[in-house]
N, C-alpha and C positions, 0 to 999 in steps of 0.2 A: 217193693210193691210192684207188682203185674201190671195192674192199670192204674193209672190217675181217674180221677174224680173229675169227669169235664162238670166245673161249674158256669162256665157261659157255652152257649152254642155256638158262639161263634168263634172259638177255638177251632171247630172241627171244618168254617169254614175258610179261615185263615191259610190255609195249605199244608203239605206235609212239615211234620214234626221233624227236627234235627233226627232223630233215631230213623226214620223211612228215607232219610237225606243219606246216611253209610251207607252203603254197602256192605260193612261186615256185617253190623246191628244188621241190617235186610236178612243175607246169606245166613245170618245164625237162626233166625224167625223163622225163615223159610223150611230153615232145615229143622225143625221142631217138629214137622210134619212127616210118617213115615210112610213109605210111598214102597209099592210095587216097582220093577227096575225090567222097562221097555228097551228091546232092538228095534229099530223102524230100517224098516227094508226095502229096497226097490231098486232096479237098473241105470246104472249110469254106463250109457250106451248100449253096449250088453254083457256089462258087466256088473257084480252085486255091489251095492256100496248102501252102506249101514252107519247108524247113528244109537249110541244109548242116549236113551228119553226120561225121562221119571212124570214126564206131563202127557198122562194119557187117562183119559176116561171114555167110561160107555156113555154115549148121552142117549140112547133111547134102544131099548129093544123089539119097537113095533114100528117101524122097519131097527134094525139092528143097525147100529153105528156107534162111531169111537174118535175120538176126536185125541188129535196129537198137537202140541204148540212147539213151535219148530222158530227159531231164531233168525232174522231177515238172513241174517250175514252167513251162517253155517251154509255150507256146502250142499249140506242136505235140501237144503229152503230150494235149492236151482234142481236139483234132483228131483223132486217130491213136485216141482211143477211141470216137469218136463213128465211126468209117468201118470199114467191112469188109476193105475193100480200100485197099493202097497202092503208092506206085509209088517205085522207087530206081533214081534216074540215075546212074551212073558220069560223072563228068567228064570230057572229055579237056582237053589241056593249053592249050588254047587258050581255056579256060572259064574263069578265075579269075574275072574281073569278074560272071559267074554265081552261082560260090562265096561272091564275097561279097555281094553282093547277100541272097543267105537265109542268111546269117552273121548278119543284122541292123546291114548296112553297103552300105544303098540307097542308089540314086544318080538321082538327078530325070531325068535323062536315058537312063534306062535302063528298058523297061518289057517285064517277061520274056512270052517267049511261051512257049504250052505244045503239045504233039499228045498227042492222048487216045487210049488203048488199053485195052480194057473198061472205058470210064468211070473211066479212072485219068489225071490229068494226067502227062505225064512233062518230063522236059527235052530239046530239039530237041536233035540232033547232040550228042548226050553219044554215048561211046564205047562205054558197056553200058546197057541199061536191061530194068530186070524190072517186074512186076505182081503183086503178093504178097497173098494173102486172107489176115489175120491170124489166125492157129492159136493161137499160147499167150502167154502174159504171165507176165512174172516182175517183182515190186516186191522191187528191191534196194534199200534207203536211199532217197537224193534223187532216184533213175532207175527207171524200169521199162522192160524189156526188150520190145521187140514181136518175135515171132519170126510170119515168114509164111511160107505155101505157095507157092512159086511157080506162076502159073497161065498168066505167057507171059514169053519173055525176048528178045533178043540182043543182038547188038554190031558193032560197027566193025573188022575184022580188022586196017584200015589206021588205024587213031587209035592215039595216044601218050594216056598215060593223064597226067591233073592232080596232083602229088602234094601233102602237105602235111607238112611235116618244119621243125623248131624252130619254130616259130609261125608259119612263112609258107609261102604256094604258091610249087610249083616244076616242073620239068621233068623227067626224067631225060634223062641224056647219051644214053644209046645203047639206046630203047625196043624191041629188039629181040627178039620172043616166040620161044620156046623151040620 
């Protein structure tokens, strides 16, 4: 069975369930959810340094913005405060070896290139990419939230987008926009 029947409320006040207590039980929930597969971008000193994301969304298009959750600890989190600006590749599906590459799952034979637009590194032939002046922060727990303005964007009309669903990259069947 999917859910239980709360029959008192105050079950739900109790605290998390043994199941939200794993980690695996967590990671496997999580990943029930298929998600678009981000590069986040920006200069560490003046140099590119990149993170794949799968926690990105638009939160408003009137001003435009997009919001990344970024891990205290990651490297990124000291990069991403030091920079004003940053840049979010959408991957297309032909990008995995990309993805993981700033997964922190380099490969010796592999040495990423970047095209720079307003001094933001992005990722070549990704399927979308924006340029984001970061606007607000939010520290939730182990993450802080970076929410940016968008200040330049597009995309690929003809690219299939990279997805990532139960722990691994994937394709969709039939990438066909609406």
């Amino acid at each position: 069975m999917l859910m239980e029947k709360l029959t008192d409320r105050d079950f739900a006040k109790s605290g998390p369930s043994r199941r939200v207590a794993d980690p695996i039980i967590m990671r496997n929930t999580f990943g029930c959810f298929a998600s678009g597969v981000t590069v986040v971008t920006c200069l560490d000193e003046s140099e590119p340094h990149g993170m794949t994301a799968n926690s990105f969304i638009s939160v408003s298009l009137q001003p435009a913005r997009a919001l990344i959750s970024i891990k205290k600890s990651a490297k990124m989190h000291a990069v991403l405060q030091d920079n004003e600006y940053f840049g979010l590749s959408v991957l297309a599906e032909s990008q995995a070896r990309v993805a993981s590459h700033f997964a922190g799952k380099p490969q010796d034979d592999f040495n990423p290139l970047f095209n720079h637009k307003c001094g933001v590194p992005l990722i070549p032939d990704a399927m979308a990419w924006m340029v984001c002046r970061r606007s607000h922060e939010v520290e939730i727990d182990d993450h802080r939230l970076f929410i940016g303005e968008l200040i330049d964007c597009d995309h690929d009309e003809t690219a299939a987008p990279l997805v990532f669903f139960g722990g691994r990259f994937a394709a969709l069947a039939d990438p066909v926009r609406a």
